[in-house]
C-alpha positions in Angstrom: 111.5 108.3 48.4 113.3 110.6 51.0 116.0 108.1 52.5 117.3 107.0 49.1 118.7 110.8 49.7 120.5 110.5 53.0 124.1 110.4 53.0 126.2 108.1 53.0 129.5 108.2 55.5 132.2 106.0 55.0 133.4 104.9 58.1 135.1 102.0 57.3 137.2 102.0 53.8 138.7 98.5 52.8 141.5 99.6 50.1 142.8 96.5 47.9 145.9 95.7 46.9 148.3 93.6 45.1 151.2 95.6 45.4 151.0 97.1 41.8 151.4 100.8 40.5 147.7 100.4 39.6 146.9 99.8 43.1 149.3 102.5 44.8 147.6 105.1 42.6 144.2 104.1 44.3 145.8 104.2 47.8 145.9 107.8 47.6 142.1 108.2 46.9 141.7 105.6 49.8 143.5 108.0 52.0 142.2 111.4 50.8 138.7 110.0 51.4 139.1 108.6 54.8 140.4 112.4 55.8 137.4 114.0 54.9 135.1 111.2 56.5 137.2 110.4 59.6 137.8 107.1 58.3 139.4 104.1 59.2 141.4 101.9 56.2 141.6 98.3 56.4 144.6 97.4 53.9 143.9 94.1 52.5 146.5 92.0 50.2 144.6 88.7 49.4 147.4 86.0 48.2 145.6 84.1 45.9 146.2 80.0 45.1 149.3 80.2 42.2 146.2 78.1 40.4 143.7 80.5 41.0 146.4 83.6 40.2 146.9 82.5 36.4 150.4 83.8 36.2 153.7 82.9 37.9 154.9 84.2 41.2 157.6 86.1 39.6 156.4 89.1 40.7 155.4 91.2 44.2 152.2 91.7 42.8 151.7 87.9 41.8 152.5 86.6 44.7 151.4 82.6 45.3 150.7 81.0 48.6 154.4 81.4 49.7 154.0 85.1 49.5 153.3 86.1 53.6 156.5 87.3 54.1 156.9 89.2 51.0 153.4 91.0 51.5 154.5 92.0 55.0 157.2 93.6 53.7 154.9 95.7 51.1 152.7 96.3 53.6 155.3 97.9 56.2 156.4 100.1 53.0 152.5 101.3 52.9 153.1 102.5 56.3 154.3 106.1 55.2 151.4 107.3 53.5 148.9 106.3 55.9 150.3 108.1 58.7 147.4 110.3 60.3 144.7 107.8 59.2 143.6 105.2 61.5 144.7 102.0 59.2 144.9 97.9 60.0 146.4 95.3 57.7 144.8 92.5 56.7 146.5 89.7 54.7 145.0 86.1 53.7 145.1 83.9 51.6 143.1 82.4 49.6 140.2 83.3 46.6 140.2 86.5 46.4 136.5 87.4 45.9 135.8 84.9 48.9 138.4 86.5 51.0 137.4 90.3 49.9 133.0 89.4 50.3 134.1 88.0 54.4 136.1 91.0 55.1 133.6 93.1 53.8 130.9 91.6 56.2 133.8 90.7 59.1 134.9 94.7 59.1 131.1 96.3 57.8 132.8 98.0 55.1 130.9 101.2 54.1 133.5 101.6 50.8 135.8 99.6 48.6 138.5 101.2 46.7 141.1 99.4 44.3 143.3 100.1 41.5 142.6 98.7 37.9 144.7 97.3 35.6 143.0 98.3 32.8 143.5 95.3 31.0 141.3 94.3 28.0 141.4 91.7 25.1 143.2 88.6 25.8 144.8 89.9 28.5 141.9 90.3 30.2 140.7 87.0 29.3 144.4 85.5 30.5 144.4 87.3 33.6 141.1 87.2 34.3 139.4 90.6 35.7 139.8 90.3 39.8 138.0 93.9 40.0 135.4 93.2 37.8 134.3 90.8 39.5 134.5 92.3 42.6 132.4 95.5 42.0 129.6 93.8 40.5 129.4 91.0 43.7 130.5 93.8 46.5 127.7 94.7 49.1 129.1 97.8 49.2 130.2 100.8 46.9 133.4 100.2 45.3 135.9 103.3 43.8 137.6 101.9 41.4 141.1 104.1 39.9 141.9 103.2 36.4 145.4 103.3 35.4 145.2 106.1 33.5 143.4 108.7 36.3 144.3 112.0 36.1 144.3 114.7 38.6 145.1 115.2 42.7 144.3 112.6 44.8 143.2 114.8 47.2 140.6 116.4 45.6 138.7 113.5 45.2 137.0 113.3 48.7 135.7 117.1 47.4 133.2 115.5 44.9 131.3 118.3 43.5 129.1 116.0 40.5 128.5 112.5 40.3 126.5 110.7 36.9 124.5 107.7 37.9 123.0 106.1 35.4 120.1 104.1 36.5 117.1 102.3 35.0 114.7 102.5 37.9 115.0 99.0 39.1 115.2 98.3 42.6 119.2 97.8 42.4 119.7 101.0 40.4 117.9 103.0 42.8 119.9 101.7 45.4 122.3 103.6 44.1 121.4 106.9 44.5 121.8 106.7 48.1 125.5 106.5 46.9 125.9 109.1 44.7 124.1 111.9 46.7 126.3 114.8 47.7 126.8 114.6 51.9 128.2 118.1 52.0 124.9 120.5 51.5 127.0 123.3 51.7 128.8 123.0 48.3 126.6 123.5 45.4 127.1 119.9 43.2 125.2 118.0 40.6 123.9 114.7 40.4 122.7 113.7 37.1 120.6 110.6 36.4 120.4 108.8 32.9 
């Protein structure tokens, strides 16, 4: 039972993003985290199939398979706030939980952190829930920022609890290799349910 405890270091963040205010917000967790780990950020904008998007391509953030040029653009705008971190963009197009699961193996991505919309209802239905499906397929642990996320960004890579609920199956063990506290010289809490 002792290396469910090690820790866990993130060296290699993938931070998704389609451009919205949902997704900026997480950007700044993605950044705050690879600071205190000595990460590097992979950037990735996956520009889905207009079919596969559900919506039009009326926005930045909808973007359909004509949308290269426009992501380049959003991506050079990302520059700014990743200065200091060591950072690569990556932009494809495609289905996005495809795309996401080979850059997660291509890169060996240790975390995955993305905005939510925070959609639910029809809209979710509609829209469909692109982060849903990726945390529950993702081989590795995902951070996701709801849109309504209060507090400094940069006091998240200071974690000082973390709740994991499990139910003592294999999988829900796994993840309390996650939530253990790497810093052993902070007092934290990790509380199992």
């Amino acid at each position: 039972m002792e290396e469910l405890y090690s820790p866990v270091r993130f060296t290699n963040i993938l931070y998704a993003t389609d451009f919205s205010p949902a997704s900026q917000s997480a950007l700044r967790y993605a950044v705050s985290i690879a600071g205190k780990y000595g990460s590097h950020i992979f950037v990735m904008h996956i520009i889905p199939r207009v079919a596969d998007s559900g919506t039009s391509a009326s926005a930045p953030h909808e973007m359909g398979a004509e949308g290269h040029t426009e992501a380049i653009e959003a991506m050079v705008e990302l520059e700014a706030q990743l200065q200091g971190v060591p950072h690569e963009f990556i932009i494809r197009k495609g289905d996005i939980w495809k795309q996401t699961a080979q850059i997660i193996e291509e890169k060996a991505i240790s975390l995955l952190v993305m905005g939510t919309h925070g959609r639910s209802g029809a809209s979710k239905v509609i829209m469909g829930s692109v982060a849903e499906e990726i945390f529950r397929k993702a081989s590795c642990p995902v951070l996701t920022v709801g849109p309504n996320v209060c507090g400094e960004p940069d006091a998240v890579a200071d974690i000082r609890a973390i709740l994991c609920p499990i139910d003592f199956k294999p999988d829900s063990l796994a993840a309390i290799a996650h939530a253990t506290l790497p810093n052993k010289t902070r007092p934290g809490c990790i509380c199992f349910m």
